[in-house]
C-alpha positions in Angstrom: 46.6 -59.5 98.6 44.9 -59.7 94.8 41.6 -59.8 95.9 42.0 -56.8 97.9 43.7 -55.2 95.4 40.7 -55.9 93.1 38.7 -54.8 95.6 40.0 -51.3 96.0 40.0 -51.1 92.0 36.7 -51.5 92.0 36.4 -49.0 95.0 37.5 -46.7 92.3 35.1 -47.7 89.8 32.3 -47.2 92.0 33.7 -43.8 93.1 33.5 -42.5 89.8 29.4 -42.2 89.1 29.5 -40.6 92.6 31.8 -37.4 91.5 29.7 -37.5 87.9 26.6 -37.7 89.8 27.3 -35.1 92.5 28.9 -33.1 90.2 25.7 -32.9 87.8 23.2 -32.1 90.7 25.2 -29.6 92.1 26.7 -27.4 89.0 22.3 -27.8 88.4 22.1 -25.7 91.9 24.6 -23.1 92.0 21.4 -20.8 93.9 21.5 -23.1 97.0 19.4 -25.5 98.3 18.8 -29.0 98.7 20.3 -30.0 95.3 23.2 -28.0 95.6 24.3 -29.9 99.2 23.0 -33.2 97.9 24.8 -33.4 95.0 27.9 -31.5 97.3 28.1 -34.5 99.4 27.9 -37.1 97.0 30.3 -35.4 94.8 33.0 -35.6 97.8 32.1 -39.4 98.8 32.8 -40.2 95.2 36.5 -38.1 95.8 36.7 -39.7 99.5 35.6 -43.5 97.9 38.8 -43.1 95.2 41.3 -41.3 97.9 40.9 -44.3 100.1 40.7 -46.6 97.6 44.4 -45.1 96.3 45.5 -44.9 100.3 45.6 -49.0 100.4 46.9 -49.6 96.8 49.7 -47.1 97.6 50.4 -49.0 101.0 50.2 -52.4 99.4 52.5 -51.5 96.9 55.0 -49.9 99.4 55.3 -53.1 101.1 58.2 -54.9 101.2 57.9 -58.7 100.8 61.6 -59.1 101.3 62.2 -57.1 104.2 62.3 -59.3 107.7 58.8 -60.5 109.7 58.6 -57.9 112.1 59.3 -55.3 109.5 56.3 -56.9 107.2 54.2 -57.1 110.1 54.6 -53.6 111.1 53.7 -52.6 107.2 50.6 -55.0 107.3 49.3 -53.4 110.6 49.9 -49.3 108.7 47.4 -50.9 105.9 45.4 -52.9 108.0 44.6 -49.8 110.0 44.5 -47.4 106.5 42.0 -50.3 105.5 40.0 -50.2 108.6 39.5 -46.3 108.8 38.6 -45.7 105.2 36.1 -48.9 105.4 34.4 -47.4 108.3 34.3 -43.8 107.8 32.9 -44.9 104.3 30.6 -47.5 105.0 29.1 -46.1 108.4 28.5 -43.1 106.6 25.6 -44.7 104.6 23.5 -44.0 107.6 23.0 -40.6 106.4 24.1 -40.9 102.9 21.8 -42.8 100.9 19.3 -39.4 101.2 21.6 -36.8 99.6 22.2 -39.9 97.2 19.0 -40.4 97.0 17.8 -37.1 96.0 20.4 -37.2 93.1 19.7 -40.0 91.3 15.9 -38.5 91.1 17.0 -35.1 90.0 19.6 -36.8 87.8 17.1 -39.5 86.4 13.6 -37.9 86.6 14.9 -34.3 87.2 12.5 -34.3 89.7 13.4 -32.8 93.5 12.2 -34.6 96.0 13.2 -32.5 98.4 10.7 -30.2 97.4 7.9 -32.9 98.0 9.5 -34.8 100.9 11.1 -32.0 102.8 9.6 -33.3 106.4 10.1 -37.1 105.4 13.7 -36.3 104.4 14.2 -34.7 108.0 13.0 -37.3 109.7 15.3 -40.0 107.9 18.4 -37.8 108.6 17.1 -37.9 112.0 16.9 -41.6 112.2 20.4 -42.1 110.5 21.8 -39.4 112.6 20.8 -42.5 115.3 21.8 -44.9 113.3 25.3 -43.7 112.9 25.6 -43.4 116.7 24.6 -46.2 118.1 26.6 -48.1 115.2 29.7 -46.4 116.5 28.6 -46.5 120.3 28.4 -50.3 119.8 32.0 -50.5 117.7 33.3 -48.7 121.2 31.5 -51.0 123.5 32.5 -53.9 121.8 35.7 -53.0 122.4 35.7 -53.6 126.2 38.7 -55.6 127.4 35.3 -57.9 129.0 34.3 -58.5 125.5 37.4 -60.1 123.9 35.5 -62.5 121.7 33.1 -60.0 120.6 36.2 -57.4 120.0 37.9 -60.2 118.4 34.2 -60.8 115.4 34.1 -57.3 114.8 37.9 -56.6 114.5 37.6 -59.7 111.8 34.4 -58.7 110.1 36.5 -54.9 109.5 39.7 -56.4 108.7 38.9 -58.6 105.7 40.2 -62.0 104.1 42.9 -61.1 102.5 44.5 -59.0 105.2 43.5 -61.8 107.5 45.2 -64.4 105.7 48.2 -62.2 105.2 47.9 -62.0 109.0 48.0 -65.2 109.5 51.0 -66.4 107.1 53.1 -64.1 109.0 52.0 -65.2 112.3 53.0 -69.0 110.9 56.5 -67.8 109.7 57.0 -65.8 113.3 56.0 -69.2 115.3 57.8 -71.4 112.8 60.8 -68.7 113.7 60.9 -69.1 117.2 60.8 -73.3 117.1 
């Protein structure tokens, strides 16, 4: 489990310049606009990156590494799933989310608005990763088809990680080494 532990440390880490960022564009924009949503929205994926980042710590560190198999196995699939959800709805949301980002780091950095100079541009990108988004999550649903097991069974891997993987696997060893 140390490398995802490490991992959702530095989850934290890298939620941090996301509230300072946000936070400066926006208290810039109390009027409205652009600024004021951009730097909104980053602000709370800097909050949501550390929340979720706390979610697994706190459910690694209410596991019970004494407690029998099945009990473990029913505390690895809460964080597996905790890990899952907060990986996607973070991750997929980059669709959309590298704009208000970007517009940030040029106020913040050049205090320049691109908004102001990209507005159509910026509409049509949101547009695109509007599309994006949804066919990323139309194809995490189709994939999901009992007709697809293999496929089901790459993605499910590719969301679920080494370490919780391996952890996965150790048990399943101790469970078949159980029943011999």
């Amino acid at each position: 489990m140390r490398p995802l532990i490490f991992g959702q440390l530095a989850q934290i880490v890298f939620g941090i310049p996301f509230v300072v960022l946000g936070a400066i564009a926006w208290t810039s924009h109390l009027g409205g606009g652009a600024l004021l949503v951009a730097g909104l929205v980053v602000h709370l994926y800097g909050i949501a990156s550390i929340i979720a980042a706390a979610l697994v710590l706190a459910a690694i560190w209410r596991m019970d590494y004494a407690a029998p198999v099945l009990a473990i196995q029913t505390q690895l699939a809460r964080l597996r799933r905790t890990y899952i959800a907060s990986s996607m709805a973070l991750g997929l949301s980059w669709w959309i989310l590298w704009i208000p980002f970007a517009l940030v780091a040029f106020y913040v950095a050049f205090h320049f608005n691109l908004y102001i100079h990209m507005r159509e541009p910026i509409w049509w990108m949101l547009a695109s990763g509007v599309a994006g988004l949804l066919l990323s999550m139309w194809f995490l649903i189709w994939s999901r088809s009992a007709t697809r097991q293999s496929l089901s069974k790459v993605v499910d891997d590719v969301a679920t990680g080494f370490s919780l993987r391996r952890a996965r696997s150790h048990l399943d060893e101790l469970t078949a080494f159980g029943c011999e």
